[in-house]
PyMOL CGO cylinders between C-alpha atoms (Angstrom):
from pymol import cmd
from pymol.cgo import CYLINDER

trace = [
    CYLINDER, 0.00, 0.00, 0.00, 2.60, 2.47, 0.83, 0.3, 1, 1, 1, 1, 1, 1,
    CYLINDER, 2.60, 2.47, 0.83, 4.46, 2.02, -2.65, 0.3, 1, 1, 1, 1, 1, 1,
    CYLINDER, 4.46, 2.02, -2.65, 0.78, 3.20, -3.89, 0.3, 1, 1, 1, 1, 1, 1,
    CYLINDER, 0.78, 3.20, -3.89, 0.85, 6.11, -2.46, 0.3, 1, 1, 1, 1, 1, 1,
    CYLINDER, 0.85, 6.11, -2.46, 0.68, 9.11, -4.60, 0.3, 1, 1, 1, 1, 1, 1,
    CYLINDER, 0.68, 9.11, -4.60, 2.26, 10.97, -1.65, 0.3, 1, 1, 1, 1, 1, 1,
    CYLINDER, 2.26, 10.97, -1.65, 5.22, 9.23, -1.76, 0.3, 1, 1, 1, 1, 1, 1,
    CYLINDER, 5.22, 9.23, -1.76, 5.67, 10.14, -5.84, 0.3, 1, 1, 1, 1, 1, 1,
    CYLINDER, 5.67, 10.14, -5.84, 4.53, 13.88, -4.90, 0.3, 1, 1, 1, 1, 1, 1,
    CYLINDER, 4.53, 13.88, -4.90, 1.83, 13.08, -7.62, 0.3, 1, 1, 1, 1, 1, 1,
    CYLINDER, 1.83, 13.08, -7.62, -1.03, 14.29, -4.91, 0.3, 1, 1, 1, 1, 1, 1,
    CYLINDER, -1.03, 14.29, -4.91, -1.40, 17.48, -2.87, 0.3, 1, 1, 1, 1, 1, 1,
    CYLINDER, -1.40, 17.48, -2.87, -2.42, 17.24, 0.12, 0.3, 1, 1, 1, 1, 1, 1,
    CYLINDER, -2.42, 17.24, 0.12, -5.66, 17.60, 1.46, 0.3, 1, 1, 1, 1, 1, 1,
    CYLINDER, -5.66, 17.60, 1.46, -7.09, 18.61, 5.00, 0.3, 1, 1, 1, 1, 1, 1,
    CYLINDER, -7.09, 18.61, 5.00, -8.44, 14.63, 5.16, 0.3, 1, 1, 1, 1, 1, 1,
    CYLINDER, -8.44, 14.63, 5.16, -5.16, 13.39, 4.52, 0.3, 1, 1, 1, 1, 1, 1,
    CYLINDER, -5.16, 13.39, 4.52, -3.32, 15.75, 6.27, 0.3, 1, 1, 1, 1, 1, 1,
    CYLINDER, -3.32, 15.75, 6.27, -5.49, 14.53, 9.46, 0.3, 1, 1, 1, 1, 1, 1,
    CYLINDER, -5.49, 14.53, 9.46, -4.69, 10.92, 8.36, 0.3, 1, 1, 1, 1, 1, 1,
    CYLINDER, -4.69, 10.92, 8.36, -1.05, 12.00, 8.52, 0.3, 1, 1, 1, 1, 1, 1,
    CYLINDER, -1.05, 12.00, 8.52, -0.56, 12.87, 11.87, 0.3, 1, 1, 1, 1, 1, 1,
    CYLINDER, -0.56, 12.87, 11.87, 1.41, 11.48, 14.27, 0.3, 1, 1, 1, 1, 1, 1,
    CYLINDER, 1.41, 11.48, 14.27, 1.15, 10.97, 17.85, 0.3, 1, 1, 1, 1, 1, 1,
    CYLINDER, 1.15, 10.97, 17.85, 3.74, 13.02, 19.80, 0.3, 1, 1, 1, 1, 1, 1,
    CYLINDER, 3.74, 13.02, 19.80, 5.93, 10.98, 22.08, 0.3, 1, 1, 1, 1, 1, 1,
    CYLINDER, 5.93, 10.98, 22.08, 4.76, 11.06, 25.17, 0.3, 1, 1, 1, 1, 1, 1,
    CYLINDER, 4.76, 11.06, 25.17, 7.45, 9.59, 27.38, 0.3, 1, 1, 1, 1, 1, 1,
    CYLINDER, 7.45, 9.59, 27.38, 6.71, 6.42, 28.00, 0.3, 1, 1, 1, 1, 1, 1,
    CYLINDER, 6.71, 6.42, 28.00, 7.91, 4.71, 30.95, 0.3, 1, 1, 1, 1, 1, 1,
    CYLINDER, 7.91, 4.71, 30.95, 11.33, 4.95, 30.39, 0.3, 1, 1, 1, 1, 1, 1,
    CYLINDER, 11.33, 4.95, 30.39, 10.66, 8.49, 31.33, 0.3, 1, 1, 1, 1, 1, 1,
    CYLINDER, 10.66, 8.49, 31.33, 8.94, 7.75, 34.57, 0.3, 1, 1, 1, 1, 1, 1,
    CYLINDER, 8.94, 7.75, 34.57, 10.65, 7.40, 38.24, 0.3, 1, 1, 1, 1, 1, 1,
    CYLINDER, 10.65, 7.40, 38.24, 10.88, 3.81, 39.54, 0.3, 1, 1, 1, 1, 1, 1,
    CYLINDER, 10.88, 3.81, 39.54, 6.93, 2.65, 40.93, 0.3, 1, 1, 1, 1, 1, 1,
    CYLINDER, 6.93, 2.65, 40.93, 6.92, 2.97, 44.98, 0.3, 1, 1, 1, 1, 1, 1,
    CYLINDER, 6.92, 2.97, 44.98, 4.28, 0.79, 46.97, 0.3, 1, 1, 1, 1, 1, 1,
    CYLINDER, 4.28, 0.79, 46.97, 1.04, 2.24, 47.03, 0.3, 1, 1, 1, 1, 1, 1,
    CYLINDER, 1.04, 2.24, 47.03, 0.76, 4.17, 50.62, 0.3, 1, 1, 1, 1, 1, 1,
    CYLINDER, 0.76, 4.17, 50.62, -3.23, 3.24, 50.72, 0.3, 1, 1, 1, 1, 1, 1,
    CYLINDER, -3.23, 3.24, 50.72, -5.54, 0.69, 49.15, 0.3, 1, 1, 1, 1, 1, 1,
    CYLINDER, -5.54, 0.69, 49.15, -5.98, -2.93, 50.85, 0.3, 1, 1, 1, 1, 1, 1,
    CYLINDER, -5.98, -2.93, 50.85, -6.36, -4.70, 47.27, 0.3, 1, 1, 1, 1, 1, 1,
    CYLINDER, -6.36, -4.70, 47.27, -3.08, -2.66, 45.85, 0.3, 1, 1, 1, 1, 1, 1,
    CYLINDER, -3.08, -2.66, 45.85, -1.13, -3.28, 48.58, 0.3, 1, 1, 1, 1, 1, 1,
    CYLINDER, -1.13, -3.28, 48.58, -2.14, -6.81, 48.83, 0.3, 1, 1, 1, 1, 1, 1,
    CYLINDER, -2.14, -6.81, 48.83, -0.87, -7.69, 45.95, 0.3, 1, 1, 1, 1, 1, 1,
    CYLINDER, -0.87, -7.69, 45.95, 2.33, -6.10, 46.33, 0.3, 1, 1, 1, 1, 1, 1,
    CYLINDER, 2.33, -6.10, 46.33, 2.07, -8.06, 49.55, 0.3, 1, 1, 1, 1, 1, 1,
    CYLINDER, 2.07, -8.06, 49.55, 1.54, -11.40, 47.35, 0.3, 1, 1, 1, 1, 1, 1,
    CYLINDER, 1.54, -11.40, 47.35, 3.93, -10.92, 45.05, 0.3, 1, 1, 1, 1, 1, 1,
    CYLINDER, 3.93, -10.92, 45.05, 6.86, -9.89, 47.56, 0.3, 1, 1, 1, 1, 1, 1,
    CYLINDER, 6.86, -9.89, 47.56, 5.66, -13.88, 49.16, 0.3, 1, 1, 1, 1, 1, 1,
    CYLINDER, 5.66, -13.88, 49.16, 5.71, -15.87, 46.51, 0.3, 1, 1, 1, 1, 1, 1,
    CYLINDER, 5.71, -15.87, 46.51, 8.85, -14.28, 44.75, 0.3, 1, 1, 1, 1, 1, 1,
    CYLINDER, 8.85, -14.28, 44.75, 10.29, -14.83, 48.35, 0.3, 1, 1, 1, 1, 1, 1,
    CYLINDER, 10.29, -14.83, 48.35, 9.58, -18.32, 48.52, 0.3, 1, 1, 1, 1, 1, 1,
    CYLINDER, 9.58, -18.32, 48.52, 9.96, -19.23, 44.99, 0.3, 1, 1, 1, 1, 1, 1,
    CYLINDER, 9.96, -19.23, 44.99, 12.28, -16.89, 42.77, 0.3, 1, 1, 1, 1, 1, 1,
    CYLINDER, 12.28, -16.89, 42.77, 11.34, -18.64, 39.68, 0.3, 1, 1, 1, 1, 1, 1,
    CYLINDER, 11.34, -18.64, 39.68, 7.39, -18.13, 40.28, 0.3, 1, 1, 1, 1, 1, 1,
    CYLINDER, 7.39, -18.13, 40.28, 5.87, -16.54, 37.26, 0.3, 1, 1, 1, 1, 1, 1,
    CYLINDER, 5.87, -16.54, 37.26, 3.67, -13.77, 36.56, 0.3, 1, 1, 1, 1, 1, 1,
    CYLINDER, 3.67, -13.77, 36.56, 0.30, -16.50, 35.82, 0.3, 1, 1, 1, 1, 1, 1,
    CYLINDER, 0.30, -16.50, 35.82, 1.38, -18.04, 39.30, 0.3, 1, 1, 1, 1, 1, 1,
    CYLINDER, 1.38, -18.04, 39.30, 0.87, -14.48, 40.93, 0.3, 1, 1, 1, 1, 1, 1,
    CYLINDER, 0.87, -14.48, 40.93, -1.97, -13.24, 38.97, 0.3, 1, 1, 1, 1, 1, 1,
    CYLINDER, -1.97, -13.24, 38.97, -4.06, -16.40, 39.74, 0.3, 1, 1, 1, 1, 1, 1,
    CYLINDER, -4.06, -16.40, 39.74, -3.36, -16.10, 43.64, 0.3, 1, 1, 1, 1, 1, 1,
    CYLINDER, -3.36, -16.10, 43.64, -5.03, -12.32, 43.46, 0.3, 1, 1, 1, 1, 1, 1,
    CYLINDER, -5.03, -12.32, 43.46, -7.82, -13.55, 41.27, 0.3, 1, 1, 1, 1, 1, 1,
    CYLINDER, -7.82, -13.55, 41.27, -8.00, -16.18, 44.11, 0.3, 1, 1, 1, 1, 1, 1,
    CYLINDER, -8.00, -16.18, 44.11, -8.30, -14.23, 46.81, 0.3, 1, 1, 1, 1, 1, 1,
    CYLINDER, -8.30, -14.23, 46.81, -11.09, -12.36, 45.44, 0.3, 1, 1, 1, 1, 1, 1,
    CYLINDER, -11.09, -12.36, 45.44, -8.57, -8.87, 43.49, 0.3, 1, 1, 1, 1, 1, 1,
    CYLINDER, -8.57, -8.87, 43.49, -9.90, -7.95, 40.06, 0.3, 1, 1, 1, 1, 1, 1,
    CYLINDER, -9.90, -7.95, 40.06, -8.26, -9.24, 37.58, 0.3, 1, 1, 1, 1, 1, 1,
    CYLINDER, -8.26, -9.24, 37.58, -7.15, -6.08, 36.17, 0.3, 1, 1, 1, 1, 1, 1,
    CYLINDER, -7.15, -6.08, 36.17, -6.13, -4.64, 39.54, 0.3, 1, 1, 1, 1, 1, 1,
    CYLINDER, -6.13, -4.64, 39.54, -3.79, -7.50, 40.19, 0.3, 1, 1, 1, 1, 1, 1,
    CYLINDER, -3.79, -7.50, 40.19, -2.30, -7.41, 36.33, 0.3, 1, 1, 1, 1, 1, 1,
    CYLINDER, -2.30, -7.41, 36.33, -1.58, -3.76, 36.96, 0.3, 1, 1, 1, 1, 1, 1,
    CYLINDER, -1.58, -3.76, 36.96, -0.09, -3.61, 40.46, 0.3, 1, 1, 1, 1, 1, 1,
    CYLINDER, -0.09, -3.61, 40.46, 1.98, -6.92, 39.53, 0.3, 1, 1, 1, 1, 1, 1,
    CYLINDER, 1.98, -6.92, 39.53, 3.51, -4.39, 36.52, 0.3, 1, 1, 1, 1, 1, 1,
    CYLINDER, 3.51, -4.39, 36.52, 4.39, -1.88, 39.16, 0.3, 1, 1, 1, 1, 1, 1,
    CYLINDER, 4.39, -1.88, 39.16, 5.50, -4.02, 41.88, 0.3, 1, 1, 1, 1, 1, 1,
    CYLINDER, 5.50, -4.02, 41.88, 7.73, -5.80, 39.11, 0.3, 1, 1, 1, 1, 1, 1,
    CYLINDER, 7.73, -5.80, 39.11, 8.64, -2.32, 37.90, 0.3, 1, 1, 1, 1, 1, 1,
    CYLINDER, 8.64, -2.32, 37.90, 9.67, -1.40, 40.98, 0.3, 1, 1, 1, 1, 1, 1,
    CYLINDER, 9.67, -1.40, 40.98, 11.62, -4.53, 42.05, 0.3, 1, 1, 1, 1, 1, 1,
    CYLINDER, 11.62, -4.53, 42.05, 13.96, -4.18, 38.76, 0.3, 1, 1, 1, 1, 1, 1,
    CYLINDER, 13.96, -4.18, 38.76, 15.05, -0.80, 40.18, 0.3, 1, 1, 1, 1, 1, 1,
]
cmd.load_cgo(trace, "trace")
């Protein structure tokens, strides 16, 4: 498609439609911008999963991010809340 493109030949002016097609996203940083994640200071479910992952990495340095993520699930952490705060505990842990 991009071989196609009349653009690309400067065969084509153009036009506002394009031009919105066009843009592109400014960078926004990313998180190799952002300061290492710290332990949340409030929220039981956050901090229990912090909590969870900081035993089962102690007992078991090979346990994997499923292992982790099923625990939470198990004792009753949305799914999504558990995914996210495993990211930032891991985050955190690698320094």
């Amino acid at each position: 498609m991009a071989l196609l493109d009349p653009f690309l030949w400067g065969l084509a002016k153009p036009t506002a439609q394009t031009a919105k097609r066009r843009r592109v996203a400014a960078p926004s940083g990313g998180a190799a911008d952002e300061p290492p994640a710290e332990p949340p200071k409030s929220g039981d479910k956050c901090l229990r999963v912090w909590a969870i992952a900081e035993a089962m990495h102690g007992a078991d340095p090979n346990c994997r991010r499923r292992d982790v993520h099923a625990e939470c699930v198990r004792q009753g952490i949305n799914a999504s809340t558990a995914r996210t705060q495993y990211q930032r505990w891991w985050s955190a842990r690698r320094g």
